[in-house]
NUZAGU-770302 format. One record per residue (C-alpha): residue in one letter; y, z, x. Coordinates in Angstrom, 2 decimals. Layout:
titi:A&v:Y&w:Z&u:X
...
This chain:
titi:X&v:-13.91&w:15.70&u:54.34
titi:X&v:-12.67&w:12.73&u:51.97
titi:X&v:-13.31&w:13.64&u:47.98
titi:X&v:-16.41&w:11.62&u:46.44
titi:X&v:-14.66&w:8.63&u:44.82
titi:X&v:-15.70&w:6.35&u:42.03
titi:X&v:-14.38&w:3.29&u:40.58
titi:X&v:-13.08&w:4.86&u:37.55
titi:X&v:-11.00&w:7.60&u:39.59
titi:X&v:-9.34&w:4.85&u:41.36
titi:X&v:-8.86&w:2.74&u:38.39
titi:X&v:-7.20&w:6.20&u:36.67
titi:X&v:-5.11&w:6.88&u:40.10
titi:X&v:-4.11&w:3.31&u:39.74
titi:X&v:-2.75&w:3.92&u:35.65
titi:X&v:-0.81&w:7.23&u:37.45
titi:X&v:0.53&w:5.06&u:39.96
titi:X&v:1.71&w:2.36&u:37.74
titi:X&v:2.96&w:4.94&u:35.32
titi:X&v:5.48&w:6.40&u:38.18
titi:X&v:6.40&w:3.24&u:40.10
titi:X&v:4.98&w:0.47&u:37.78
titi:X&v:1.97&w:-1.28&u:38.43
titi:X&v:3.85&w:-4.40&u:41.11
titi:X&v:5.66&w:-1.51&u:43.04
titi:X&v:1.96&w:0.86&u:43.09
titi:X&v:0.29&w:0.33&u:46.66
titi:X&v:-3.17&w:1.52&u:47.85
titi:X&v:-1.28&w:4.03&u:49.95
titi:X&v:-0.26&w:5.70&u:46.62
titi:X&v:-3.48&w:5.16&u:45.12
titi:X&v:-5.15&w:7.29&u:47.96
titi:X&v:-2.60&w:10.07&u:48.57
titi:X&v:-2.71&w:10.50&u:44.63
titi:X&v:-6.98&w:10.67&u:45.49
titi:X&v:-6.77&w:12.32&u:48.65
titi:X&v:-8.48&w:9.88&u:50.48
titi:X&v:-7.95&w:7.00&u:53.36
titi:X&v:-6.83&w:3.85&u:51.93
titi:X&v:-9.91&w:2.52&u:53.72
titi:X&v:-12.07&w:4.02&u:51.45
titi:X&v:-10.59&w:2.58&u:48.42
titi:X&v:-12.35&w:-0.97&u:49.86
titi:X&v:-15.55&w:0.75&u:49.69
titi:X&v:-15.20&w:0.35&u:45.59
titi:X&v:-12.77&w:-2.61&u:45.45
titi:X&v:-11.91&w:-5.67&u:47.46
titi:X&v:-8.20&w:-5.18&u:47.32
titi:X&v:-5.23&w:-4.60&u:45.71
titi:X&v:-5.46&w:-7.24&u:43.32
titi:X&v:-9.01&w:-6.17&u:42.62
titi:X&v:-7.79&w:-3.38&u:41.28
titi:X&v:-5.38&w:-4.54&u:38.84
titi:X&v:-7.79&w:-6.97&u:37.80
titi:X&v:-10.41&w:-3.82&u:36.98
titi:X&v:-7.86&w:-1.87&u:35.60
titi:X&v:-6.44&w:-4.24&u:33.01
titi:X&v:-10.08&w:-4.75&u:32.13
titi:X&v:-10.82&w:-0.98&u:31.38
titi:X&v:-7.25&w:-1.41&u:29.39
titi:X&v:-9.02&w:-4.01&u:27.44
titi:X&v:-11.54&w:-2.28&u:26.22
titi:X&v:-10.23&w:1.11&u:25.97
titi:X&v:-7.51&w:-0.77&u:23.86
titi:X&v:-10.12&w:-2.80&u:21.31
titi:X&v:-12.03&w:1.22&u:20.66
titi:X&v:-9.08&w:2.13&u:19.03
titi:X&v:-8.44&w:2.18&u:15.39
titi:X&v:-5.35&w:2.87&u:12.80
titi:X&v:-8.05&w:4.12&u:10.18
titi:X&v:-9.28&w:7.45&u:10.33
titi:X&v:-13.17&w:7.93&u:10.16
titi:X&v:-12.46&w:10.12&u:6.98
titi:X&v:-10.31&w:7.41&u:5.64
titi:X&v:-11.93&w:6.85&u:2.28
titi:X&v:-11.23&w:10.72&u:1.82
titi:X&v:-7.91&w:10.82&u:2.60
titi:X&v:-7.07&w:7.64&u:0.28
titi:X&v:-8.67&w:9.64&u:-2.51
titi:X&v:-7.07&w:13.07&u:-1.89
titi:X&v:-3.21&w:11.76&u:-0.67
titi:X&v:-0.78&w:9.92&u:-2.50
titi:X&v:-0.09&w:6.55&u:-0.76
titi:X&v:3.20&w:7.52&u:1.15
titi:X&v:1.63&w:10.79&u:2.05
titi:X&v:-1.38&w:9.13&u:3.32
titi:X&v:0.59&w:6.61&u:5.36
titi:X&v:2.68&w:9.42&u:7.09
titi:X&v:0.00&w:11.42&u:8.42
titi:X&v:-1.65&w:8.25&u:9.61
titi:X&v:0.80&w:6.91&u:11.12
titi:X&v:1.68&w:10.49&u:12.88
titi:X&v:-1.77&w:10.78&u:14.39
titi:X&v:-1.73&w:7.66&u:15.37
titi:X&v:1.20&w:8.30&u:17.35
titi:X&v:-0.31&w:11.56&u:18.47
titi:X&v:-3.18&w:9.67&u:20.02
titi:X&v:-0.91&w:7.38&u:22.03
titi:X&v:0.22&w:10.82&u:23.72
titi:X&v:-3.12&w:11.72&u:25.18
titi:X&v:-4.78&w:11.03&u:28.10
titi:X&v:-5.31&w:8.21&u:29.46
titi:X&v:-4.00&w:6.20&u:26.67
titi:X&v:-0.39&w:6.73&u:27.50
titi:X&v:-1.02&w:5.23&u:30.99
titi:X&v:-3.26&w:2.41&u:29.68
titi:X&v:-0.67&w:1.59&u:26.73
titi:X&v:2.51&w:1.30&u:29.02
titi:X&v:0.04&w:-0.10&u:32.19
titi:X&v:-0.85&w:-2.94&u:29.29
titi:X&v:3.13&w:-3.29&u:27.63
titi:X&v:5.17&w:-3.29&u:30.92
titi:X&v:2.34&w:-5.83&u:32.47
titi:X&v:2.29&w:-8.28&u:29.58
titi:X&v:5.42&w:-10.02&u:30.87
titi:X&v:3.77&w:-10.61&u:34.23
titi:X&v:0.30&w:-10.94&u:33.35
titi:X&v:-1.51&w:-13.80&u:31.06
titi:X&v:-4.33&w:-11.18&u:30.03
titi:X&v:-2.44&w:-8.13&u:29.47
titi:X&v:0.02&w:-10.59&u:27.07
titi:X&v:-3.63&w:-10.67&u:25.37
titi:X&v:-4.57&w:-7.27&u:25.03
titi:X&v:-0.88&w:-6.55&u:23.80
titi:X&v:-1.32&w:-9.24&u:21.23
titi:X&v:-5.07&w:-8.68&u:19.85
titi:X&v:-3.83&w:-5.16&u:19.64
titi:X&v:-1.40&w:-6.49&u:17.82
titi:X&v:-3.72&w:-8.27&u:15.23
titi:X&v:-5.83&w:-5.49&u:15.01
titi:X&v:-3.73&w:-2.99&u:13.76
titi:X&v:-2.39&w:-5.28&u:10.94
titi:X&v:-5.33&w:-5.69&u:10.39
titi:X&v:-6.22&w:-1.77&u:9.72
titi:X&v:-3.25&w:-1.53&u:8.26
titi:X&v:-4.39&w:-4.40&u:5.68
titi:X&v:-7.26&w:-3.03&u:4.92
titi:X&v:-5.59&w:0.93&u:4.15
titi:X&v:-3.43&w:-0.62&u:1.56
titi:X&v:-6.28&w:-2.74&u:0.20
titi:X&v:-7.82&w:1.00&u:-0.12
titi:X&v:-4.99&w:2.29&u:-2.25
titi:X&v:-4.77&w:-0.45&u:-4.21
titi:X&v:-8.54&w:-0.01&u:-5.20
titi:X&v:-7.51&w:3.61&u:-5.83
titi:X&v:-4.45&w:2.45&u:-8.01
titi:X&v:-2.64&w:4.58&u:-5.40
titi:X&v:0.02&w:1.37&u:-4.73
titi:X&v:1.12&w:-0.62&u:-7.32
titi:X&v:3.83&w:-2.50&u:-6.00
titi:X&v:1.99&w:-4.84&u:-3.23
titi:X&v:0.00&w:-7.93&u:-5.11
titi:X&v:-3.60&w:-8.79&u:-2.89
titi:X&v:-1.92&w:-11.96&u:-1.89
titi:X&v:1.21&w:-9.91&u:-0.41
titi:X&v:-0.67&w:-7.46&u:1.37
titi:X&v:-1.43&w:-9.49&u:4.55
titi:X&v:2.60&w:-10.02&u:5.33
titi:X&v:3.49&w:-6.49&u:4.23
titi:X&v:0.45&w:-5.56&u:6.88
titi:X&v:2.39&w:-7.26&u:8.94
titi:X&v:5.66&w:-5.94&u:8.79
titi:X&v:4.78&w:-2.65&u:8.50
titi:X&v:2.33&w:-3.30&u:11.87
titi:X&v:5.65&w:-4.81&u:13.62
titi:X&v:7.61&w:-1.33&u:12.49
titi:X&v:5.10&w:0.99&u:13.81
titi:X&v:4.52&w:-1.31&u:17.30
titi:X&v:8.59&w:-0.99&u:17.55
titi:X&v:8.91&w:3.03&u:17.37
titi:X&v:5.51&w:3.70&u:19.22
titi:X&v:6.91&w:1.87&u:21.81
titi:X&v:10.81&w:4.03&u:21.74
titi:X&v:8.33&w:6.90&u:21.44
titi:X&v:6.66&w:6.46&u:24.60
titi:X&v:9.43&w:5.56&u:26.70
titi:X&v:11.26&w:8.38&u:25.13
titi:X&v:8.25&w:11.03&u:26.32
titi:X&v:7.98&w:8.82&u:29.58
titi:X&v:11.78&w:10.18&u:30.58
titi:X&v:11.19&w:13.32&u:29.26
titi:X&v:7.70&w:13.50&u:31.88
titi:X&v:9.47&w:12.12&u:34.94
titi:X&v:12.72&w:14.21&u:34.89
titi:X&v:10.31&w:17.30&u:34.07
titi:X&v:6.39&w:16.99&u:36.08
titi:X&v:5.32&w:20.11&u:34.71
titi:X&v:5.14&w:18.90&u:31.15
titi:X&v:2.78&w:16.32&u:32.57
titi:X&v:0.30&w:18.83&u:31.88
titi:X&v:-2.25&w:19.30&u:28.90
titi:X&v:-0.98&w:18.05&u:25.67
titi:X&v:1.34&w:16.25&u:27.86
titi:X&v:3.09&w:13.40&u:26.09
titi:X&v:3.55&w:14.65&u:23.01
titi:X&v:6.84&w:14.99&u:21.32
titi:X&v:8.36&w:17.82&u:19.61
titi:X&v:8.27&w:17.20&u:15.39
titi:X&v:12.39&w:17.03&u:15.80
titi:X&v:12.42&w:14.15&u:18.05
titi:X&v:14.63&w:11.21&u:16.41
titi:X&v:11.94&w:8.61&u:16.71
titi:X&v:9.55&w:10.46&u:14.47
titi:X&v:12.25&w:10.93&u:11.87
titi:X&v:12.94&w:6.86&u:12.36
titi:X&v:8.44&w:6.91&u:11.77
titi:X&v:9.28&w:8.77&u:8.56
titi:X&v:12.24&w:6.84&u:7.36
titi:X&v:10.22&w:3.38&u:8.15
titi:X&v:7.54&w:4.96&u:6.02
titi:X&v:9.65&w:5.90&u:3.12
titi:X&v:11.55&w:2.62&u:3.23
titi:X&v:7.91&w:0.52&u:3.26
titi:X&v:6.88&w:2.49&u:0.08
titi:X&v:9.97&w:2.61&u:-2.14
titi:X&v:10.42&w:-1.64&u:-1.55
């Protein structure tokens, strides 16, 4: 007897698939060994393979635009942290999240599609725009706090922006770094799966980029 399927279990088998073979090499026949099902089944929710991408870069879409640089507790931490201090444990929880299920799969589905695919390019970029945006509005924070003193308001948006760009850069070396890591070794695919250990040379390069940002 065939396991009860729903769209979202196929649009998650999908993110697996992509994840192991990328999403133009991932067939239905993956899709439903990976679900335990016949492939005919898989119509029952979708009209095809292209269907399916086109769901699954939708649920990218919006699982992308619920994310957010800026801690809920954010006005706390600006007032208890020095800037630089602040900025690192951000910035490390934020990479932290990108290691969890199923936002790995939906961040590389989204970055290794956005070369082939007009609206993944679109998620990629408003994602883009969004977190120098956050990032804005954290050192806007500090400033209010007199935490920063070496950013005018004026100069904030473009050192948003840079500092955006940096973090974009090593999240993305961070990912493919774990996504070797998971593929030569399955087991660590398991539980806190993606997550790096605290030696790993990309979080020092997170640190460095950090340091660097505040002492310009």
């Amino acid at each position: 007897m065939e396991k009860k399927l729903s769209r979202e279990s196929i649009i998650m088998a999908m993110l697996n698939a992509a994840f192991t073979y990328s999403a133009g090499a991932a067939s239905l026949s993956d899709i439903a060994l990976a679900l335990g099902v016949k492939k005919a089944s898989l119509y029952n929710h979708f009209n095809g393979r292209d269907d399916i991408i086109a769901k699954t870069t939708e649920f990218c879409g919006d699982y992308m635009k619920a994310l957010s640089f800026v801690p809920n507790n954010i006005e706390e931490i600006v007032q208890k942290y020095p800037a630089q201090n602040a900025f690192k444990g951000i910035a490390r929880s934020f990479f932290k999240m990108h290691t969890q299920e199923p936002l790995f799969q939906v961040y590389t589905f989204v970055h290794s599609q956005k070369f082939f695919s007009t609206k993944c390019a679109s998620i990629a970029d408003e994602s883009s725009v969004r977190l120098c945006s956050q990032v804005a509005h954290i050192l806007e924070l500090l400033a209010e706090k007199e935490k920063i003193d070496f950013l005018s308001k004026s100069e904030i948006p473009l050192a948003s922006k840079r500092f955006a760009l940096g973090i974009q850069t090593l999240l993305c070396d961070y990912l493919v770094e774990r996504k070797v890591l998971v593929m030569q070794n399955p087991a660590c695919g398991e539980g806190e799966l993606f997550a790096l250990p605290e030696e790993s040379n990309v979080l020092k390069a997170l640190d460095v980029l950090i340091a660097d940002f505040f002492s310009s």
